[in-house]
DRENBA-129322 format. One record per atom (N, C-alpha, C): residue in one letter; atom name; residue number from 0; x, y negated, z negated. Coordinates in Angstrom, 2 decimals. Each point is the difference from the previous one (the first is absolute). Example, Ala and Ser with C-alpha at 12.3 -4.5 7.8 and 13.67 -1.06 7.14 Angstrom:
SITE  aa  at    i     east    north       up
SITE   A   N    0    13.19     5.69    -7.80
SITE   A  CA    0    -0.89    -1.19     0.00
SITE   A   C    0     0.90    -1.20     0.00
SITE   S   N    1    -0.35    -1.05     0.72
SITE   S  CA    1     0.82    -1.19    -0.06
SITE   S   C    1    -0.77    -1.09    -0.73
% end
This chain:
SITE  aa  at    i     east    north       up
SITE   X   N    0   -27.60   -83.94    19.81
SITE   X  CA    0     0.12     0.74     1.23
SITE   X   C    0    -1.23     0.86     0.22
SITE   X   N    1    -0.40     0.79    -1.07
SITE   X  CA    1    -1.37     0.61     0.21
SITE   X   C    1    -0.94    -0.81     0.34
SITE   X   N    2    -0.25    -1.12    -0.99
SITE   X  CA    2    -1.43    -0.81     0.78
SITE   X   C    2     0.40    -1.05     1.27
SITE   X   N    3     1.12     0.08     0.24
SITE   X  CA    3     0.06    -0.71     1.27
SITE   X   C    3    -0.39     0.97     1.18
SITE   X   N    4     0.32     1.59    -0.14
SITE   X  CA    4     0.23     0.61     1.22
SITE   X   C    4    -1.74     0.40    -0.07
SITE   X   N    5    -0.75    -0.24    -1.21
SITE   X  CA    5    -1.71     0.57    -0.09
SITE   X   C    5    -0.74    -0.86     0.84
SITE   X   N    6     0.73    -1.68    -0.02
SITE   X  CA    6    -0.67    -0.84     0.30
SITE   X   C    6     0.05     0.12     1.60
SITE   X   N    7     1.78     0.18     0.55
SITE   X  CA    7    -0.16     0.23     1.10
SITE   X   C    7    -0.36     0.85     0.71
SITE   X   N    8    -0.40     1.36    -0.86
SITE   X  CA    8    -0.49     1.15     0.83
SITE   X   C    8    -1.52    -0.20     0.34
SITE   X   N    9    -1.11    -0.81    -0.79
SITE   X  CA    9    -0.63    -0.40    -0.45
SITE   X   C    9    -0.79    -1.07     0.57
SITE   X   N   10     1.25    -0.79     0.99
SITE   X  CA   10    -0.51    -1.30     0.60
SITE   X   C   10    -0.77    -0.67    -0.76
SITE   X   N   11     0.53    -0.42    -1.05
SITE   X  CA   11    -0.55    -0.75    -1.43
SITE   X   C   11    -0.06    -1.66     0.33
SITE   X   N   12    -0.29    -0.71     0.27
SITE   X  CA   12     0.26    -1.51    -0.09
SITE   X   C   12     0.17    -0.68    -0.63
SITE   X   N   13     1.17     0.45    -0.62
SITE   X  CA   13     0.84    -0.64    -1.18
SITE   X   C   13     0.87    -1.41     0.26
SITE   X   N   14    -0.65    -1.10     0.00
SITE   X  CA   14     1.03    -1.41     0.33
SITE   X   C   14     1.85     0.06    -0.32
SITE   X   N   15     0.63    -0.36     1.00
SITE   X  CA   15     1.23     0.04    -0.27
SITE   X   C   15     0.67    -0.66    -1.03
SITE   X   N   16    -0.76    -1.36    -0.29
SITE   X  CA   16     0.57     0.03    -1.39
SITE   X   C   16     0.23     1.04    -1.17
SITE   X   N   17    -1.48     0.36    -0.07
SITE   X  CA   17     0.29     1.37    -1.31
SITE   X   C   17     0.73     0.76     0.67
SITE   X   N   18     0.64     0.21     1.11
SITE   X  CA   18     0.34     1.21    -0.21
SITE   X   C   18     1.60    -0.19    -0.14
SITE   X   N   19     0.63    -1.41     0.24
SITE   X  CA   19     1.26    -0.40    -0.27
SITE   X   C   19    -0.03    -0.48    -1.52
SITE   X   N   20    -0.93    -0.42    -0.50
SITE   X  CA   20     0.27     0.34    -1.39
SITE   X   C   20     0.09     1.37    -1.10
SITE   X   N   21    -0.62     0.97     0.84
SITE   X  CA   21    -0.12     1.51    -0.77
SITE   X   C   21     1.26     0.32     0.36
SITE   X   N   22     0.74     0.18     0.76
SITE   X  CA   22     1.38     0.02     0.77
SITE   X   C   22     1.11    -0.75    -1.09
SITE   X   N   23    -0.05    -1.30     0.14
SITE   X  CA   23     0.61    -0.50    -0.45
SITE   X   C   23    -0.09     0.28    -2.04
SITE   X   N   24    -1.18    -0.03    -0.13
SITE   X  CA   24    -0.03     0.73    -2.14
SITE   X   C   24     1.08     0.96     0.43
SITE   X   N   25    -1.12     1.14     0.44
SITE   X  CA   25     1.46     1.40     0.24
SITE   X   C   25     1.15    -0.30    -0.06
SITE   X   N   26     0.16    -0.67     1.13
SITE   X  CA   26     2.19    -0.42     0.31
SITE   X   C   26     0.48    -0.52    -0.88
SITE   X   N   27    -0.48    -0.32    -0.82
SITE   X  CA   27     0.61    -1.13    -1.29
SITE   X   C   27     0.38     1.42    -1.27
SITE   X   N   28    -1.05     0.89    -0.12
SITE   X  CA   28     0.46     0.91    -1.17
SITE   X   C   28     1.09     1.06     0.78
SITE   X   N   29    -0.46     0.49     1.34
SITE   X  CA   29     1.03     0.88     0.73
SITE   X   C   29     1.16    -0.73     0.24
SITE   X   N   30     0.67    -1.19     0.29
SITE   X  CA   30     1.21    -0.75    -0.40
SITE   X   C   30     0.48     0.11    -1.03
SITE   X   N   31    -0.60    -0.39    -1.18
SITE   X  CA   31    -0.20    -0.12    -1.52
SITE   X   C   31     0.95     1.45    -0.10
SITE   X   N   32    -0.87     1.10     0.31
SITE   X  CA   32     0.38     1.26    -0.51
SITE   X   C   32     1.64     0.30     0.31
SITE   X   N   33     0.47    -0.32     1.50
SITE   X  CA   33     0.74     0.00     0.49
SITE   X   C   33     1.28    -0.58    -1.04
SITE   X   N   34    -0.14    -1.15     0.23
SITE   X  CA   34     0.53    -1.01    -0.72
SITE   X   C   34     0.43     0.53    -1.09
SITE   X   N   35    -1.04     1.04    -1.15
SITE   X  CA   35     0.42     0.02    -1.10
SITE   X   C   35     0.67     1.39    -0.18
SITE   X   N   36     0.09     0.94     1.11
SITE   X  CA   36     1.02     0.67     0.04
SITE   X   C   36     1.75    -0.24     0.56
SITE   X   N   37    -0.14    -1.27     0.43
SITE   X  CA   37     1.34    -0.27     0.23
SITE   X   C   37     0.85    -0.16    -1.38
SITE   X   N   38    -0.32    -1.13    -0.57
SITE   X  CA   38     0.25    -0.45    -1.27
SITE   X   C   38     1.27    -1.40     0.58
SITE   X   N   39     1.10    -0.08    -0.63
SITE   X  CA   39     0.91    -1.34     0.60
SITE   X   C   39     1.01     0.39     0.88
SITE   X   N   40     0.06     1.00     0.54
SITE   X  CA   40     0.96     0.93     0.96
SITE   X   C   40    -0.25    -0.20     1.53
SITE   X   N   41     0.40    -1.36     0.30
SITE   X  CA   41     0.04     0.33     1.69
SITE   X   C   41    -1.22    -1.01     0.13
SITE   X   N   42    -0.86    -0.98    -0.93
SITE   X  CA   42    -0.97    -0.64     0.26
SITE   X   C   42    -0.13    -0.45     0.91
SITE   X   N   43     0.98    -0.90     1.04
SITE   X  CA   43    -0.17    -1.18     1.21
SITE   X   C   43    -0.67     1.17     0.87
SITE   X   N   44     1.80     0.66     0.13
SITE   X  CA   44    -0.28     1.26     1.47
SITE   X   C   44    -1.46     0.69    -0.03
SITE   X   N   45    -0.42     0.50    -1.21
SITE   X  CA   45    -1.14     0.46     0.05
SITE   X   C   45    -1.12    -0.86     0.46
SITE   X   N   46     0.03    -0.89    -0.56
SITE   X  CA   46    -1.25    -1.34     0.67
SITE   X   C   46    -0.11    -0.09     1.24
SITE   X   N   47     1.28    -0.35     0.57
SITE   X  CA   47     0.27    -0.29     1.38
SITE   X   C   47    -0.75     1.22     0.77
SITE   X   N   48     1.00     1.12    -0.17
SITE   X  CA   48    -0.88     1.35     0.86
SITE   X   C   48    -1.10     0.13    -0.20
SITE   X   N   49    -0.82     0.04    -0.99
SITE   X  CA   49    -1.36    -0.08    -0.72
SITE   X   C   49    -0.45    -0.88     0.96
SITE   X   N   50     0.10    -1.65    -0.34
SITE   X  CA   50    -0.64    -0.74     0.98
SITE   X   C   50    -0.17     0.33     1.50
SITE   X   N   51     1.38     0.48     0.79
SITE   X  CA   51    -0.04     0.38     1.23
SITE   X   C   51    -1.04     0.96     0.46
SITE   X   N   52     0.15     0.79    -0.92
SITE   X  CA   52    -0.51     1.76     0.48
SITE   X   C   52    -1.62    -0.48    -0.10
SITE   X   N   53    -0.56    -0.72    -0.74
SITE   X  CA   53    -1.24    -0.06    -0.42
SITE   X   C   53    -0.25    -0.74     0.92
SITE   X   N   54     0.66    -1.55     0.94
SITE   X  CA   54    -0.66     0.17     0.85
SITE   X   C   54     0.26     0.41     1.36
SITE   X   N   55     0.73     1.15     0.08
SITE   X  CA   55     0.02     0.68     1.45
SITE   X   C   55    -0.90     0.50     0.01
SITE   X   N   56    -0.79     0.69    -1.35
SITE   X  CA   56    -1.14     1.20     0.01
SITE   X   C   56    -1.50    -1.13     0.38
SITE   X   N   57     0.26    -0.98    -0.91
SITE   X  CA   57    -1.09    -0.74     0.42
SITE   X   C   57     0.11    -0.44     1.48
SITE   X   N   58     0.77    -0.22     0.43
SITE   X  CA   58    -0.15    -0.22     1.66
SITE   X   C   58    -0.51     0.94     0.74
SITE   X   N   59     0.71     1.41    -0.34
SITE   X  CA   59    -0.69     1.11     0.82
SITE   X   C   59    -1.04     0.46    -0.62
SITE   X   N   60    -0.73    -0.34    -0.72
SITE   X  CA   60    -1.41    -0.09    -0.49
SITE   X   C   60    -1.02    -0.67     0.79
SITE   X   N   61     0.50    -0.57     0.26
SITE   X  CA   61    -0.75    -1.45     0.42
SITE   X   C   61     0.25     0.49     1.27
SITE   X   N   62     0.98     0.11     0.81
SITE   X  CA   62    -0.09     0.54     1.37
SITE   X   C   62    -0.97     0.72     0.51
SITE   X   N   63     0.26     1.17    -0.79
SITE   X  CA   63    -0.64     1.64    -0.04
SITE   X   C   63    -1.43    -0.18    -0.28
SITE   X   N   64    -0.26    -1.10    -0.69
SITE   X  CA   64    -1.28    -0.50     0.16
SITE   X   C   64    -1.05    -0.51     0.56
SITE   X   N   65     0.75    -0.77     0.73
SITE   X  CA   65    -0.41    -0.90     1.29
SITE   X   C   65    -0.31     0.83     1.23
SITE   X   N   66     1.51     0.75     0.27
SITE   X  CA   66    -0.21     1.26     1.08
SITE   X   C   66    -1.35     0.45    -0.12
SITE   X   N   67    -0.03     0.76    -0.96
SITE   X  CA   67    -0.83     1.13    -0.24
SITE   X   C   67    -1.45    -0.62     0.03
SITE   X   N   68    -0.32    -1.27    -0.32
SITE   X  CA   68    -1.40    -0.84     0.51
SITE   X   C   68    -0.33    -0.58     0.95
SITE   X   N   69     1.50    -0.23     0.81
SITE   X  CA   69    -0.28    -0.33     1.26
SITE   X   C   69    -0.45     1.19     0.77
SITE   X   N   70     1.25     1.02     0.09
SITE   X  CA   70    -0.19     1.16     0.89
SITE   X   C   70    -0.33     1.28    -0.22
SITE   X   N   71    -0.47     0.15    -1.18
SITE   X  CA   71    -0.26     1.33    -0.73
SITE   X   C   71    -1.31     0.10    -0.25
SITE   X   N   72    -1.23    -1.29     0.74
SITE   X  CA   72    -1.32     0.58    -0.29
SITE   X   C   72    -0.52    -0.58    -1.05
SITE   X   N   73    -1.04     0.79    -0.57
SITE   X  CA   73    -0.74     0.10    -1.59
SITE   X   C   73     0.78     0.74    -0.60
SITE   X   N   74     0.00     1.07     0.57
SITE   X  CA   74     0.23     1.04    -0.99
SITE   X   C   74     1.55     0.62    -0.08
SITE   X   N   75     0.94    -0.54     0.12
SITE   X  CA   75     1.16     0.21    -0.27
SITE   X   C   75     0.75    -0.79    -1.15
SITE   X   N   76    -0.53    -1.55    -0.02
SITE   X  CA   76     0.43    -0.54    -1.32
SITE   X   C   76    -0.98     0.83    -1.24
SITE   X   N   77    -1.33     0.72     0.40
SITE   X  CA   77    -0.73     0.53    -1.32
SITE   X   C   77     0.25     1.28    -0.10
SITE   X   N   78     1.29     0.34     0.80
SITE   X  CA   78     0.45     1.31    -0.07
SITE   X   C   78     1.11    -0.56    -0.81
SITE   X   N   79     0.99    -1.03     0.22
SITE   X  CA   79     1.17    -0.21    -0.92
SITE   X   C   79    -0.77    -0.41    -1.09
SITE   X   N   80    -0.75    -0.25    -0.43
SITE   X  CA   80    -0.39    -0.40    -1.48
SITE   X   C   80    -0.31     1.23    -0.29
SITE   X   N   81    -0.74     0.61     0.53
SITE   X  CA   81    -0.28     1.57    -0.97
SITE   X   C   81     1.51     0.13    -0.32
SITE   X   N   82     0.82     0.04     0.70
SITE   X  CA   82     1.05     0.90    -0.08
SITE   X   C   82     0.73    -1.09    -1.24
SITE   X   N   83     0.04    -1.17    -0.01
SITE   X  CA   83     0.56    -0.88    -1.17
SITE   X   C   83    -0.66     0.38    -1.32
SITE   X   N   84    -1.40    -0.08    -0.09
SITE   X  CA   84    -0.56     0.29    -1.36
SITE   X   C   84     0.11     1.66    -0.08
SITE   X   N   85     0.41     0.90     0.56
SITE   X  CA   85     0.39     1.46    -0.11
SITE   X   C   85     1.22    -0.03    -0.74
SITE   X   N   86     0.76    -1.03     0.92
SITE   X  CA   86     1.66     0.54    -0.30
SITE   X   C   86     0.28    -1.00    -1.80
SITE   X   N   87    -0.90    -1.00    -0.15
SITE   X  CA   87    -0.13    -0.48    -1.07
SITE   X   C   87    -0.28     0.58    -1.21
SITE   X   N   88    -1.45     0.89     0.39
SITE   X  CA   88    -0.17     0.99    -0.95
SITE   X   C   88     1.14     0.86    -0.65
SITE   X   N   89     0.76     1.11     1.15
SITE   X  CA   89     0.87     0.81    -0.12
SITE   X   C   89     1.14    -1.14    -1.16
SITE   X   N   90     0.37    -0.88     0.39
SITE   X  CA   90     1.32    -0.75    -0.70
SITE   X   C   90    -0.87    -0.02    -1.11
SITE   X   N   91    -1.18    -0.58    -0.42
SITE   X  CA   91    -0.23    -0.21    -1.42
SITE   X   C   91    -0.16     1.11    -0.62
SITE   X   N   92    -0.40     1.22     0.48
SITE   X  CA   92    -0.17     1.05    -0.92
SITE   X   C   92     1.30     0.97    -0.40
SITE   X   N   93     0.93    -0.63     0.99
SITE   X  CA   93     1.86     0.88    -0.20
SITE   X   C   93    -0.52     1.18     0.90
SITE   X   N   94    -0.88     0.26     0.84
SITE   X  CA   94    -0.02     1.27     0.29
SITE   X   C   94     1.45     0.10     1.05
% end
């Protein structure tokens, strides 16, 4: 989340492949983690919602994305990336 929101604040020209693979490493250990706090209690239901929820967010990702490059200019998607690699920071440090 931090180097995605540097890249986009950044207007980095980062090919979309890498950047669905840096995405995708991540999602695999942040699932993982998930996953291994459930333990065998409720496994399906949890998957199921898991699967759902993950991709409603990815849809409105992807929306909020598009918007914001269509109609938000330059500098409003490199205003949401500051604000992604900020709010990234804050989560990794527990502040």
């Amino acid at each position: 989340m931090i180097f995605i929101g540097i890249a986009v604040a950044l207007a980095l020209p980062v090919p979309t492949a890498a950047v669905a693979a840096s995405v995708s490493f991540f999602a695999f250990f942040h699932g993982h983690a998930h996953g291994g706090e459930l333990g065998a209690a409720g496994a399906w239901q949890f998957a199921i919602g898991f699967a759902l929820a993950t991709i409603l967010l990815h849809a409105v990702g992807i929306v909020a994305g598009l918007t914001l490059g269509r109609f938000g200019g330059k500098w409003l998607p490199r205003i949401a990336g500051a604000a992604t690699a900020v709010g990234g920071l804050w989560l990794a440090t527990g502040a």
